[in-house]
C-alpha positions in Angstrom: 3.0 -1.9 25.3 -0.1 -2.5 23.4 -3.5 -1.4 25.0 -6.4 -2.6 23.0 -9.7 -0.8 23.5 -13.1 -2.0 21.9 -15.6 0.3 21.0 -19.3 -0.5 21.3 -22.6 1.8 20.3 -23.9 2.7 16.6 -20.6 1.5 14.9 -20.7 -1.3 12.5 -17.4 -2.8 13.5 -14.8 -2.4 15.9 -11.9 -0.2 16.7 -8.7 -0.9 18.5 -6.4 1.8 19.7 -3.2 0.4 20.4 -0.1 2.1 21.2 2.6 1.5 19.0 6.6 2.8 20.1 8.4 4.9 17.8 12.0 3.7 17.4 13.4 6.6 19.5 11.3 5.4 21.9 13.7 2.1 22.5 16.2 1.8 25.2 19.4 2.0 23.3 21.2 0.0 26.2 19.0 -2.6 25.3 19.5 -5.5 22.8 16.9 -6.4 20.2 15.5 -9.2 22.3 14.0 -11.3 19.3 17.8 -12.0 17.9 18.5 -14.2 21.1 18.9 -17.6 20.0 16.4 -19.6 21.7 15.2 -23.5 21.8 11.9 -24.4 19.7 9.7 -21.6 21.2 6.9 -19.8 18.6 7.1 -15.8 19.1 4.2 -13.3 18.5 5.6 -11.7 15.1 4.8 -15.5 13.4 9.0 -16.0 13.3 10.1 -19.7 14.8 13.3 -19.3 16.4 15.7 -22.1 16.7 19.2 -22.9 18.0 20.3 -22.7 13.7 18.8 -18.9 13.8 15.6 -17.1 12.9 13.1 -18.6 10.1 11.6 -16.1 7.8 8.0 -15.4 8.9 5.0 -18.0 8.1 3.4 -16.9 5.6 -0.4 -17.3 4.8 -0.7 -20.0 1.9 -3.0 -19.6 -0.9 -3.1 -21.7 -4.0 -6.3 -20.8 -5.8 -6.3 -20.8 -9.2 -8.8 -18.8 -11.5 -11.6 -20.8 -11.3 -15.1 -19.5 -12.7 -18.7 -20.3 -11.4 -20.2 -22.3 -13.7 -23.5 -21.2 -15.5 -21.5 -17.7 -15.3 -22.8 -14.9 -18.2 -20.0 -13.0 -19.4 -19.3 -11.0 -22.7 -17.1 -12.7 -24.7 -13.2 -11.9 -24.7 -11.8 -10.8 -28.1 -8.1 -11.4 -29.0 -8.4 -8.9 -31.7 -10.4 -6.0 -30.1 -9.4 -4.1 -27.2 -8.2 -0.7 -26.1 -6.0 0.8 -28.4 -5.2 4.3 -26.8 -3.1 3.0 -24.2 -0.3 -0.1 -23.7 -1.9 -2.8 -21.6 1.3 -5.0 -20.9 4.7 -4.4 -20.1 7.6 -5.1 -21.7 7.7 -8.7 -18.9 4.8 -9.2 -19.8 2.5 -7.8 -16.7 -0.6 -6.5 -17.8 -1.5 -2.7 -17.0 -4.8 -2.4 -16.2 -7.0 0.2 -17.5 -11.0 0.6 -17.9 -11.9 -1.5 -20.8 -9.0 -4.5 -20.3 -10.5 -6.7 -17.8 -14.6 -7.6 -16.9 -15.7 -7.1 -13.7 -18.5 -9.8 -13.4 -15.8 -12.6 -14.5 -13.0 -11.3 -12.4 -15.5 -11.4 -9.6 -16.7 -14.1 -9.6 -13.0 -15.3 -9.8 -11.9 -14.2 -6.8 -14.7 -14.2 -4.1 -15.2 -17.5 -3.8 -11.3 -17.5 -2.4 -12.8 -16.0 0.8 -9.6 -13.5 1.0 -8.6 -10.7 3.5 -7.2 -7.3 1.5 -5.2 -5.5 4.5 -5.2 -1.8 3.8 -2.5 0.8 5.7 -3.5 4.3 5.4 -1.4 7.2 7.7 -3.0 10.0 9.3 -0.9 12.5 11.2 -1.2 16.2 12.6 -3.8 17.8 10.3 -3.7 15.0 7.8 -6.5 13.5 10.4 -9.4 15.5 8.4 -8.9 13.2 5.0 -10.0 10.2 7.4 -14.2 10.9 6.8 -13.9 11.1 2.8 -11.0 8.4 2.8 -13.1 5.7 4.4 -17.0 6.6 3.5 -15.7 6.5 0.0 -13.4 3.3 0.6 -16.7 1.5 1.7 -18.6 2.5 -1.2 -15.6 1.6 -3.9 -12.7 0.0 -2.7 -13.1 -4.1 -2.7 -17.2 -4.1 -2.2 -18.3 -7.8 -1.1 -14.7 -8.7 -0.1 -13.2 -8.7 3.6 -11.5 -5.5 3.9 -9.5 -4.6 7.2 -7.9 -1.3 7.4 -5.4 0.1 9.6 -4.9 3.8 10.3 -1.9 5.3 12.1 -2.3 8.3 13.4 -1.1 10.5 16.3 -4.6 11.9 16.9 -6.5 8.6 17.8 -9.6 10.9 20.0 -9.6 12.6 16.1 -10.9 10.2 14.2 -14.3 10.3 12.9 -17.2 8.0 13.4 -17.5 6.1 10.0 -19.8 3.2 9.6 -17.7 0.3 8.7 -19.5 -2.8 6.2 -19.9 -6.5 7.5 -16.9 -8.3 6.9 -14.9 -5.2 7.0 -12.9 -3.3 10.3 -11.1 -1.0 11.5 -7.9 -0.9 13.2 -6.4 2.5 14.8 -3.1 2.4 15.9 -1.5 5.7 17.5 2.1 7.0 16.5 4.5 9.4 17.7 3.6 13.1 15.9 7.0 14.4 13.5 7.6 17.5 12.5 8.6 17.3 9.3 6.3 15.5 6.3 9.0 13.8 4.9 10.0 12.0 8.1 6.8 11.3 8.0 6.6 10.0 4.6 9.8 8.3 5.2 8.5 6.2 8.3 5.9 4.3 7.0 8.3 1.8 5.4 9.4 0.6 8.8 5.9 0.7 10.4 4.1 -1.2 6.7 7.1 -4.0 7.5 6.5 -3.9 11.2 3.1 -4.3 10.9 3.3 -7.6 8.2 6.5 -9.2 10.1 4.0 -9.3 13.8 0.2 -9.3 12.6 -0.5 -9.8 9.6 2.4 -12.6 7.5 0.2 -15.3 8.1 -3.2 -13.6 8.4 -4.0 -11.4 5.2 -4.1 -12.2 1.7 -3.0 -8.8 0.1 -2.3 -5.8 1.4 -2.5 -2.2 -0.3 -0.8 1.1 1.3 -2.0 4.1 0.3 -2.4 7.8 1.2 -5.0 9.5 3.3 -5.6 12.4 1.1 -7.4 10.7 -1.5 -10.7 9.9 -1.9 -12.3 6.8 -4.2 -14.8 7.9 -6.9 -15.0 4.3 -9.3 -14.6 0.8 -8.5 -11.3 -0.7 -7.1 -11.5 -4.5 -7.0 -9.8 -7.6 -7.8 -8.6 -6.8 -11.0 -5.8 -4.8 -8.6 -4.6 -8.0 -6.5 -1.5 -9.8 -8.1 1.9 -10.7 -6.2 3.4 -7.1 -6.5 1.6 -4.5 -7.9 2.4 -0.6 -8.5 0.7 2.5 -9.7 2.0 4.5 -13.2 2.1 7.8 -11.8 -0.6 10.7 -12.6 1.5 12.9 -13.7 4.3 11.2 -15.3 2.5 8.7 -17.3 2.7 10.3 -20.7 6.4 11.9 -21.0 9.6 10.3 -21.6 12.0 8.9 -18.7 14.5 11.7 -18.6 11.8 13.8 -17.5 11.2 11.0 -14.5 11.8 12.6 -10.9 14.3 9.8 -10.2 17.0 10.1 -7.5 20.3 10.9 -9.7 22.8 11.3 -7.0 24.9 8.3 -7.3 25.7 9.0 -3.4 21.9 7.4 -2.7 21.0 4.2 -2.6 17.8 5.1 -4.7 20.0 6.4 -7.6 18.6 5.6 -11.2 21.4 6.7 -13.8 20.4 8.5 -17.0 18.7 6.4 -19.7 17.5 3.7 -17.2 13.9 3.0 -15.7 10.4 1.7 -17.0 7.7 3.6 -15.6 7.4 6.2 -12.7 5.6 4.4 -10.1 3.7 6.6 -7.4 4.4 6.1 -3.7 1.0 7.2 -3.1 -0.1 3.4 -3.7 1.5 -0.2 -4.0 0.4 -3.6 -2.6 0.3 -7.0 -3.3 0.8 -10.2 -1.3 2.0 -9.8 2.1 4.8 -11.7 1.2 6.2 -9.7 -1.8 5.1 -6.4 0.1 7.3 -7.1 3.0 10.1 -7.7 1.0 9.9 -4.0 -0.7 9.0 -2.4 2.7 11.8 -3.9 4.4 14.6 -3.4 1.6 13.3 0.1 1.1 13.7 0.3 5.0 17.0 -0.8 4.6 18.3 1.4 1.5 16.9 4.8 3.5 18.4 3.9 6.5 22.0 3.2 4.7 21.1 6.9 3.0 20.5 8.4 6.5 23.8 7.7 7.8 25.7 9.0 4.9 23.3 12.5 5.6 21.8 11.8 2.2 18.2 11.7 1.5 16.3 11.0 -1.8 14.6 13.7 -3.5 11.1 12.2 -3.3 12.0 10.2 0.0 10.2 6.7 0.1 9.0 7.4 -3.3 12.5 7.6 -4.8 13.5 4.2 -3.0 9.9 2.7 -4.7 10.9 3.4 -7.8 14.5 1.8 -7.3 13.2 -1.2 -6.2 10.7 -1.4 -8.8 13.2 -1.3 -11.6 15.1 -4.2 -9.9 12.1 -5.8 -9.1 9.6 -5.8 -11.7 5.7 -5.7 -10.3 3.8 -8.7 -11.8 1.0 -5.7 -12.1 0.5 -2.2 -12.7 -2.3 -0.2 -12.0 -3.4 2.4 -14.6 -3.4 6.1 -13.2 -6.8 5.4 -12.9 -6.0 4.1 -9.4 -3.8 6.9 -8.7 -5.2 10.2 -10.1 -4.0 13.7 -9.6 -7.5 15.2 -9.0 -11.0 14.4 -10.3 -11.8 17.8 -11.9 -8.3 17.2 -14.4 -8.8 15.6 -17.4 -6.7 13.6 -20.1 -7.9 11.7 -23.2 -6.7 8.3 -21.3 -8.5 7.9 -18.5 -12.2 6.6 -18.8 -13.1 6.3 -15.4 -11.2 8.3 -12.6 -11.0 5.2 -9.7 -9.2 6.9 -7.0 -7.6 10.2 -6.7 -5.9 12.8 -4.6 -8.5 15.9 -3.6 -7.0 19.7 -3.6 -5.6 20.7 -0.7 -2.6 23.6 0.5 -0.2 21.8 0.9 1.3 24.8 2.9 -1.2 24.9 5.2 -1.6 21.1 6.1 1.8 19.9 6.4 4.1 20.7 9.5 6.5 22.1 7.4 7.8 23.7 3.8 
């Protein structure tokens, strides 16, 4: 059942606290009600269902282009000059962006004009809730400025969440959880709730969406130089060593096993997005593959992570993000990284997380 409450007083934009079920919360007598075949009727999660079946969600259609301003005042690109210190493309051909490969002003100016919504999931449970202040005043400062920005925070502690001024153009959706006592069932869940969330609100609503963690805080610009169709983040701390030093799952039992000698990059599961589209397909898949894991009583060394980083290698992102987007923690430095963009803040582990 979904209570919506609307919040008035000094805030700049709404909230909406809406109860959301956890799945042991379903009546396992019951039958998933939106398989019934049905005649020509339209159903709430933007799926058509028909006597031949169900039709994939609607999905929101954008066919933009890159199209400049005219009159625009740029500096001028160089095919010969560039950064030289790190790889900016893949070996498909996606670029990797880093400070120095891309021009804000241009890239701007690109994108604004396509009047587009940037969903952003964030999840805040047990003491995780005191990340929420630093996570959003920073977000509004850093993370998409002059775009429309609606983020959605799950939490089990809605009466928790701090007062944060929210930009025009921009809200602020709670949605409360079930509490879990272990972090990686926690970690583990938001695959189901990121495809749950895209299949009933937001497939033909959003242009992009991003999901990332709590416990970071933004300390540079994140804009559109991010958005592409599927998009991941190298990780912070495995950026610069060889891929048999990659935390990949190697127990061919899982379904997010990576032999020896295989992969790309190691992608963090700290932070992905990309259209709602593409993203749904990786949320639901990775869904899928954890769920086949859980009932052969296996699961992958680094959880959700481990499945990102399978699907990734089948499914190559048509952009990375430096580990400028993903950083380990301000205060660390390496020779790479110009401009730390977003990052995770110290914490004990130990003492915020419900268990070892």
């Amino acid at each position: 059942m979904r209570i919506p409450l609307y919040f008035r007083g000094e805030r700049a934009a709404s909230m909406h606290f809406v109860n959301v079920r956890g799945a042991s919360d379903k009546p396992k007598s019951r039958t998933v009600n939106w398989l019934i075949y049905l005649k020509n009727i339209q159903c709430s999660c933007n799926q058509q269902i028909t006597e031949q079946g169900i039709i994939k969600p609607k999905w929101k259609q954008t066919s933009f282009g890159l199209r400049s301003s005219p009159g625009l005042l740029y500096n001028q690109p160089s095919a010969l000059v560039g950064r030289t210190d790190v790889a900016s493309v893949t070996p498909w051909s996606a670029p990797i962006i880093w400070e120095g490969t891309f021009d804000s002003t241009l890239i701007d100016s690109i994108y604004k004009q396509q009047n587009l919504i940037i969903a952003t999931t964030v999840f805040a449970l047990g003491k995780y809730t005191r990340f929420v202040k630093d996570f959003l005043e920073s977000a509004e400062q850093h993370y998409f400025v002059g775009f429309r920005v609606h983020y959605y925070l799950f939490t089990d502690q809605p009466e928790s969440v701090p007062e944060v001024k929210i930009g025009e153009n921009r809200s602020l959706t709670v949605r409360k959880v079930q509490s879990l006592n272990r972090w990686q069932d926690i970690s583990m869940s938001r695959m189901e709730k990121l495809e749950k969330l895209i299949e009933t609100e937001l497939a033909n609503e959003a242009d992009y969406i991003f999901c990332l963690d709590i416990d970071t805080k933004f300390y540079g610009r994140w804009g559109a130089e991010s958005l592409s169709r599927l998009v991941g983040v190298i990780h912070p701390w495995l950026f610069d060593v060889p891929r048999d030093q990659f935390t990949y799952e190697r127990r061919p039992e899982s379904k997010a096993y990576i032999p020896a000698g295989e992969g790309d990059y190691y992608y963090a599961g700290a932070t992905f997005g990309g259209s709602l589209e593409d993203v749904y397909h990786l949320t639901k898949t990775c869904r899928e593959q954890m769920n086949i894991d859980a009932a052969n009583s296996i699961e992958a060394v680094w959880q959700e992570e481990s499945h990102l980083n399978k699907y990734f290698l089948l499914n190559k992102p048509n952009k990375l993000l430096s580990p400028e987007y993903m950083w380990r923690d301000v205060n660390e430095k390496a020779a790479q990284i110009k401009i730390v963009r977003f990052s995770n803040v110290p914490k004990n582990y130990a003492e915020v997380r419900p268990n070892p």
